[in-house]
C-alpha positions as CSV (number, residue, x, y, z in Angstrom):
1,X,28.9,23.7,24.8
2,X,25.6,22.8,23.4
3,X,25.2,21.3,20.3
4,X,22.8,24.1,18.4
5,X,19.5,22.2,16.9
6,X,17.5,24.0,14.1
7,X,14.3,22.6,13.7
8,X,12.8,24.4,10.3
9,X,9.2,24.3,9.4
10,X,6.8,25.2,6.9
11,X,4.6,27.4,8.7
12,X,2.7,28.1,12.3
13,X,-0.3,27.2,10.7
14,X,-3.0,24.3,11.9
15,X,-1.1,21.5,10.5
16,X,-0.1,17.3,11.5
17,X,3.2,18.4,10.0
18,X,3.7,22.1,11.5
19,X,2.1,21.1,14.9
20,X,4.7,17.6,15.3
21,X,7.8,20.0,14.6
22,X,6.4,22.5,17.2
23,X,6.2,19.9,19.6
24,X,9.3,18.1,19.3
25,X,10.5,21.8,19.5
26,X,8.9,22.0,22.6
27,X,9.9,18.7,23.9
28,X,13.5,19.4,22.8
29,X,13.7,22.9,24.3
30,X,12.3,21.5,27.7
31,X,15.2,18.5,27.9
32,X,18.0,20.9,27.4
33,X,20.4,18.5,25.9
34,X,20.4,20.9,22.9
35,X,20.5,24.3,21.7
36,X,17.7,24.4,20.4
37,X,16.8,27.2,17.3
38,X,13.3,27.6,15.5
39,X,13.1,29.0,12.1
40,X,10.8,29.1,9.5
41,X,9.6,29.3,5.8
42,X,6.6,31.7,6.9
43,X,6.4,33.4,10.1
44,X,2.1,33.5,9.8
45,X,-0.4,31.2,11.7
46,X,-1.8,30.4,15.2
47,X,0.2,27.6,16.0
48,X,3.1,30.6,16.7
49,X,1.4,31.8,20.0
50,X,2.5,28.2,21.6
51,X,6.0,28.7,21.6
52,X,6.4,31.9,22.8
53,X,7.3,30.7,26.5
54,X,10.3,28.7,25.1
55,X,12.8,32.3,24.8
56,X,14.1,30.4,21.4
57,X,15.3,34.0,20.8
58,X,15.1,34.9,16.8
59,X,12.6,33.2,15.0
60,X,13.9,34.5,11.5
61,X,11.6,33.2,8.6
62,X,12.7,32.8,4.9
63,X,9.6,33.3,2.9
64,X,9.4,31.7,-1.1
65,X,7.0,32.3,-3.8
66,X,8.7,29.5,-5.7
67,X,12.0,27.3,-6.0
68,X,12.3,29.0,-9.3
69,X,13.0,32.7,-9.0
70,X,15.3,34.9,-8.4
71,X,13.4,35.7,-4.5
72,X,14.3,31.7,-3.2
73,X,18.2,32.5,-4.4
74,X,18.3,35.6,-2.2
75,X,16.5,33.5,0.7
76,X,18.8,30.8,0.1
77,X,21.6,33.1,0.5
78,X,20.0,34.4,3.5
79,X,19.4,31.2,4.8
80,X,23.0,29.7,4.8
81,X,24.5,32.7,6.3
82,X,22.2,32.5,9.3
83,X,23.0,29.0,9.8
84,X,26.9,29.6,9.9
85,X,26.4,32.7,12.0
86,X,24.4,30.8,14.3
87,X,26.7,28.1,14.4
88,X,24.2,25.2,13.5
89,X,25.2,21.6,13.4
90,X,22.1,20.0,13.4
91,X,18.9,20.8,10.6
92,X,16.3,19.2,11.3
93,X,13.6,19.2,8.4
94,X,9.5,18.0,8.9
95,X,8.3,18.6,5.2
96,X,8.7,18.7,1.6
97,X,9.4,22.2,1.3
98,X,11.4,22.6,4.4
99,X,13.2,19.7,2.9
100,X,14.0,20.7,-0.3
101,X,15.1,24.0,1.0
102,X,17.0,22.9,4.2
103,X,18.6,20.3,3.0
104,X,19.8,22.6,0.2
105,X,21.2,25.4,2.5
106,X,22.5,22.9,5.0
107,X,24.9,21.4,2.5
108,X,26.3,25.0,1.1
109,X,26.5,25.9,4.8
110,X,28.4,22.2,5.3
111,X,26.6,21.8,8.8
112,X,27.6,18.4,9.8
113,X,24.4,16.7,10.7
114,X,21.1,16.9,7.9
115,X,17.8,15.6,8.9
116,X,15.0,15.3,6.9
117,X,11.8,13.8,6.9
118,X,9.3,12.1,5.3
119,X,5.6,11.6,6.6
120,X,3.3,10.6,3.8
121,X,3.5,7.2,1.7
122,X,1.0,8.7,-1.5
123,X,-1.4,11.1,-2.9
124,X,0.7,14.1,-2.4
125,X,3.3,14.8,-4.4
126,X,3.3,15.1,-8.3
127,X,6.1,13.5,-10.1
128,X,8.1,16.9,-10.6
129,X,8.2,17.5,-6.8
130,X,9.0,13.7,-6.3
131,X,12.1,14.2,-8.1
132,X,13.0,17.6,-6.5
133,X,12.7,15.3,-3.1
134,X,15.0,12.8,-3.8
135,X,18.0,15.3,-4.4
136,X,16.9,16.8,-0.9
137,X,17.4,13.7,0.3
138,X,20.5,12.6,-1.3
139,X,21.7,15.9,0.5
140,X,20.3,14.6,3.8
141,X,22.6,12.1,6.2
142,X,19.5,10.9,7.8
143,X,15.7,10.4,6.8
144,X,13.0,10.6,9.7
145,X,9.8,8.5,8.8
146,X,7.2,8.5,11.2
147,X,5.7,4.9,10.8
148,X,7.3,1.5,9.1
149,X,4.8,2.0,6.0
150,X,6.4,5.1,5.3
151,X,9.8,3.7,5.7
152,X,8.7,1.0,2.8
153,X,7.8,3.9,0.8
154,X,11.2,5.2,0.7
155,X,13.3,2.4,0.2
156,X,10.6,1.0,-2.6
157,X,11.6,4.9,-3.9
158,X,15.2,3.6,-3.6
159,X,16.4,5.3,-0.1
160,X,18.9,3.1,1.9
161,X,17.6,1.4,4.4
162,X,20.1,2.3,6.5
163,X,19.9,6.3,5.9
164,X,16.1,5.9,7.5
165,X,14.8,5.7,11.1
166,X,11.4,5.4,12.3
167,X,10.4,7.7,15.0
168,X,6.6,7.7,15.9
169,X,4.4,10.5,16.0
170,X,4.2,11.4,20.1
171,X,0.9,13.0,21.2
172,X,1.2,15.2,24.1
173,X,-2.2,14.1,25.9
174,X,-2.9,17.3,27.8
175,X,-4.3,18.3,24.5
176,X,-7.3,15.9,24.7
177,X,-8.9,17.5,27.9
178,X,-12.2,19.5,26.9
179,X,-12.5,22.9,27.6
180,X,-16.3,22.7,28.0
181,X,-17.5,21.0,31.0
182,X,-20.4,19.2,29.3
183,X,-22.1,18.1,26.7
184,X,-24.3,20.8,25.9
185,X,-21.6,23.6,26.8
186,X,-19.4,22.1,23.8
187,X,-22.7,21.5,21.2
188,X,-22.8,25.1,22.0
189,X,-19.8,26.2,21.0
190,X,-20.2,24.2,17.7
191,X,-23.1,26.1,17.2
192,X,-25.0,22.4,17.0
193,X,-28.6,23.1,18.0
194,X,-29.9,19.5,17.7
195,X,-31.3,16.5,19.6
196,X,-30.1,15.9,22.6
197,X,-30.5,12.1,21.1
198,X,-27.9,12.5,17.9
199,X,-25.0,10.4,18.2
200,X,-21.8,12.3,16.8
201,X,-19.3,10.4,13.8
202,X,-16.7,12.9,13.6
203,X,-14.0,12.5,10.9
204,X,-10.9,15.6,11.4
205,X,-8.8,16.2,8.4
206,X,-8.1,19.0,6.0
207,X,-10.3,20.0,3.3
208,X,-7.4,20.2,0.6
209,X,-6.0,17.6,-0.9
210,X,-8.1,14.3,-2.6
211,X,-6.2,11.9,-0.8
212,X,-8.4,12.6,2.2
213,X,-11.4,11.5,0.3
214,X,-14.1,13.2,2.4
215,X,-16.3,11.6,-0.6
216,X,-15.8,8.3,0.6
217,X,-16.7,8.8,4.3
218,X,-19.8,11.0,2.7
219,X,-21.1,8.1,1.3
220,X,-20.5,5.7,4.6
221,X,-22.4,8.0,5.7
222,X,-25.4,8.3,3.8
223,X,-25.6,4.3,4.3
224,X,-25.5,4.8,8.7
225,X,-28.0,7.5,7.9
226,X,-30.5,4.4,6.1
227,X,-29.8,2.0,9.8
228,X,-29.7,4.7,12.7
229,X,-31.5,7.9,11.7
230,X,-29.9,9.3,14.8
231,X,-27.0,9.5,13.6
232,X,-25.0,12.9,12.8
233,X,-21.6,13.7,11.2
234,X,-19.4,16.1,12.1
235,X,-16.7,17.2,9.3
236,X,-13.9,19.2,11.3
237,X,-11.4,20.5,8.1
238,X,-10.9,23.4,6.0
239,X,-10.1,23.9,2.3
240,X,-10.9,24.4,-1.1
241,X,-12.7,21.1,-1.2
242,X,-15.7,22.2,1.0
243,X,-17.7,23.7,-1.3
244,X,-18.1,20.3,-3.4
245,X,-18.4,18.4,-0.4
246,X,-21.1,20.2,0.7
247,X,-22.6,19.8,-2.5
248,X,-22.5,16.3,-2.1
249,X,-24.0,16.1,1.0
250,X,-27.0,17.7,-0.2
251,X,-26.9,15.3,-3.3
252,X,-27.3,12.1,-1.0
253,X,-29.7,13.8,0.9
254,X,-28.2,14.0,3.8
255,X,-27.0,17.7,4.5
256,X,-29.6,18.1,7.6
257,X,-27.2,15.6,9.2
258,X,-23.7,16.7,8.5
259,X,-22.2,19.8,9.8
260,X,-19.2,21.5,8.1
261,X,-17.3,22.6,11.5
262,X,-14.2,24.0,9.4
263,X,-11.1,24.2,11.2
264,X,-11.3,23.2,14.5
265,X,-8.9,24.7,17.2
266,X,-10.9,22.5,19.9
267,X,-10.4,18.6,18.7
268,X,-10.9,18.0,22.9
269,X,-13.7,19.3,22.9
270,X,-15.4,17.7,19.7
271,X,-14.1,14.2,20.4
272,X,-15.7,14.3,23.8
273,X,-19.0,14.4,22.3
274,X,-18.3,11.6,19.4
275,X,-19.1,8.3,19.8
276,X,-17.3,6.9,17.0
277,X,-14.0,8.6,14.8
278,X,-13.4,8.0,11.1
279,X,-10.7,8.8,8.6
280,X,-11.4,8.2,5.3
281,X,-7.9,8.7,3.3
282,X,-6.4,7.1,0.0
283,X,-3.2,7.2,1.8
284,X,-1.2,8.2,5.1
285,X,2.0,8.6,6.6
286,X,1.3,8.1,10.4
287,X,-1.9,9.9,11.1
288,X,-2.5,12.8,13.7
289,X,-6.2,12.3,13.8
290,X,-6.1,8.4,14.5
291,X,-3.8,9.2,17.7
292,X,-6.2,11.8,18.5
293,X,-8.9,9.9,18.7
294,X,-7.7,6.9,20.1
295,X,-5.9,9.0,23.0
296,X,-9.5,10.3,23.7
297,X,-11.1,7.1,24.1
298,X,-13.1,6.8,21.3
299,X,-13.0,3.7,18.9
300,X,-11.8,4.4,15.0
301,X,-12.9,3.1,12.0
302,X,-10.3,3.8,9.5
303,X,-8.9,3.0,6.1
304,X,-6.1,0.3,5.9
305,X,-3.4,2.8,4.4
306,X,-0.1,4.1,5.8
307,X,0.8,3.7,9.1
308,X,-3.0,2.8,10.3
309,X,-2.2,-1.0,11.3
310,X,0.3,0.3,13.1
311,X,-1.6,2.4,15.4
312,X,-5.0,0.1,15.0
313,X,-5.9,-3.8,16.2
314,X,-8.7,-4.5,14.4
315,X,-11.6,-5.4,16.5
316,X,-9.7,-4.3,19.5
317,X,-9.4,-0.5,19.1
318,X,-11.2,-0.1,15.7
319,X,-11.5,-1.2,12.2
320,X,-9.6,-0.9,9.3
321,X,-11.2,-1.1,6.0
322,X,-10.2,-0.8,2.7
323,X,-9.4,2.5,0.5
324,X,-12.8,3.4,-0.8
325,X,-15.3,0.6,0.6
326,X,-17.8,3.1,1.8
327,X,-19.9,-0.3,2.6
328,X,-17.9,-1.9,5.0
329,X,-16.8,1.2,6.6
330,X,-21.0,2.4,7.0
331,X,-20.9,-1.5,8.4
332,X,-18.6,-1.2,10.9
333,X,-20.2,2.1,12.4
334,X,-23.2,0.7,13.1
335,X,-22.0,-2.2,14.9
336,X,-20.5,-0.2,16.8
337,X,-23.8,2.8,17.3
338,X,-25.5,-0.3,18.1
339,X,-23.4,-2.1,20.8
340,X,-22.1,0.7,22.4
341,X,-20.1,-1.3,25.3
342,X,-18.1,-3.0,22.9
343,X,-17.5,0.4,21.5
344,X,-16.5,1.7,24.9
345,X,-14.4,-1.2,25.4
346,X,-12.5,-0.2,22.1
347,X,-12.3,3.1,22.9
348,X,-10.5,2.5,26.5
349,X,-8.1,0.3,25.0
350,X,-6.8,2.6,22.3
351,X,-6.2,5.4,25.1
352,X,-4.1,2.8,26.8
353,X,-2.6,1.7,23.5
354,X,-1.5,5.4,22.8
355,X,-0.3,6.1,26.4
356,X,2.4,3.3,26.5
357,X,3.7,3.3,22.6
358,X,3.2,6.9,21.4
359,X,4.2,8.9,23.8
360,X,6.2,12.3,23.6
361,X,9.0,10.8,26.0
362,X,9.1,8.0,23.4
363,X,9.6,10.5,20.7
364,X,12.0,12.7,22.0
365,X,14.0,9.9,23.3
366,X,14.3,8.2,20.2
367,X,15.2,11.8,18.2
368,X,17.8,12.7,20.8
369,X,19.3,9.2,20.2
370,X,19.6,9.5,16.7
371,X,21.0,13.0,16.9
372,X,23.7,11.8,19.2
373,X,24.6,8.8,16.6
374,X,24.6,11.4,14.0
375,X,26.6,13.8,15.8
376,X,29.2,10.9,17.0
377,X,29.7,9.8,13.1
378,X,30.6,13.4,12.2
């Protein structure tokens, strides 16, 4: 018999997080080594519609307003009944909140394998839900970091080294073909009526959180604007943020030339019309949007934080620059608007770089590997 999996996540909605469990679902369910279960902590969101063709069966979802009331006792209780009556011996975890309450319920159900995960190094988490974390993981029997930054992190945060293992982010790269079948048939569905001479910097990460500091790339931006007025920017991300950002913009002048694109549910299509990619964050675990781009040929100037030097060679597939040096960043994007075979070059050798290290076969061999190591120490 099987071994039964349950991989838990947050939500279905447009997420690195949610859309990295969905896959390794996916990736899992398609092997068949497993059992494989989905559950979840909200059953709402787009992402839902892509594992439909997987006949997971029940996809039971244990909604929370708060750790702290007396609605996440009855879900807990909820919770570790499922997972005995659905004979679970493996949790598998992909966030803080599906940690703290997976890695709860999976010790009161006393399945033998816990897996939780970590993907961020800083910026997230506020000292009360740092704390909260370390018990989940002192209930955990393994920790999952995607990148070797984020496995410094936690042992800095006093993790054994040997409760951790580094699995990469895979990226499936069937996801990276456009939809539109040119240029102008994907400016269209922007809704970008410009110049058929702007050249694209696009820069795709949530609108929600500081860390991302859309500010900084704002202001690398207004300093392109000064050396190629042909430049355009192209901010794909959705939040609460995007009202001040947008306010900036027009403070620097330079709101004609950035477009607000708000979530995107076609990256293919708008990396196909970007000549260079950006991300602008304070800190990372291992970042979706850098694979992303570099899978889709397109060369990357990015902030030296997280897992970035892992993915990027400077001056081969990008640039890394440091937190908040909206100077060298603007820098480095002109070189690159203004030799645009070097930036080719870049952008070719990235997509090979992804192909042979980041892979989804590499991910879901290494996560069937350490489920079998965990399953044999049981």
């Amino acid at each position: 018999m099987k071994p039964a999996v349950l991989q838990l996540i947050d939500s279905f909605n447009q997420g690195g997080s949610e859309r990295q469990a969905l896959q390794l679902t996916r990736l899992l369910a398609q092997s068949d080594k497993f059992k494989i279960h989905l559950a979840s902590l909200s059953p709402e969101g787009s992402l839902r519609v892509g594992v439909e063709d997987l006949n997971l069966g029940e996809i039971p979802s244990f909604p929370l307003t708060s750790f702290y009331d007396a609605n996440a006792v009855r879900q807990l209780r909820r919770f570790v009944h499922w997972l005995k009556s659905s004979q679970i011996q493996i949790i598998h975890t992909h966030d803080f909140y599906t940690n703290v309450f997976g890695m709860a319920a999976g010790a009161l159900a006393r399945l033998p394998v816990r897996v939780a995960s970590m993907r961020e190094t800083a910026g997230m988490r506020s000292a009360a839900q740092k704390k909260v974390q370390q018990v989940a993981y002192s209930l955990a029997h393994q920790i999952v970091a995607n990148s070797e930054a984020v496995r410094s992190t936690l042992i800095a945060e006093g993790i054994e080294a040997e409760k951790i293992s580094v699995v990469y982010n895979g990226l499936d790269t069937a996801r990276l073909i456009p939809h539109a079948s040119s240029r102008a048939e994907a400016l269209s569905f922007f809704g970008l009526n410009v110049d058929e001479n702007r050249r694209f910097i696009s820069i795709v990460a949530n609108m929600r959180h500081e860390v991302k500091d859309y500010p900084m790339f704002l202001r690398s931006a207004r300093k392109v604007l000064d050396a190629e007025p042909e430049a355009a920017f192209l901010l794909a991300g959705e939040g609460e943020l995007t009202d001040s950002l947008q306010t900036l913009a027009a403070e620097l002048g330079i709101q004609d030339s950035t477009y607000f694109l708000g979530r995107c549910e076609r990256v293919a299509d708008l990396l196909s019309i970007s000549e260079i990619c950006v991300l602008s964050s304070k800190a990372e675990g291992f970042s979706n949007s850098i694979l992303e781009y570099m899978a889709a040929g397109r060369p990357v100037v990015v902030t030296n934080v997280g897992g970035a030097a892992e993915l990027v060679s400077e001056d081969e597939t990008g640039y890394l620059v440091a937190s908040g040096d909206d100077a060298t960043m603007a820098a480095r994007i002109i070189s690159l608007l203004r030799d645009p075979d070097r930036a080719a070059r870049m952008g070719a050798t990235g997509a090979l770089v992804v192909r042979e290290k980041f892979s989804c076969a590499a991910q879901l061999s290494r996560t069937e590997s350490l489920y079998d190591r965990l399953l044999q120490q049981t």
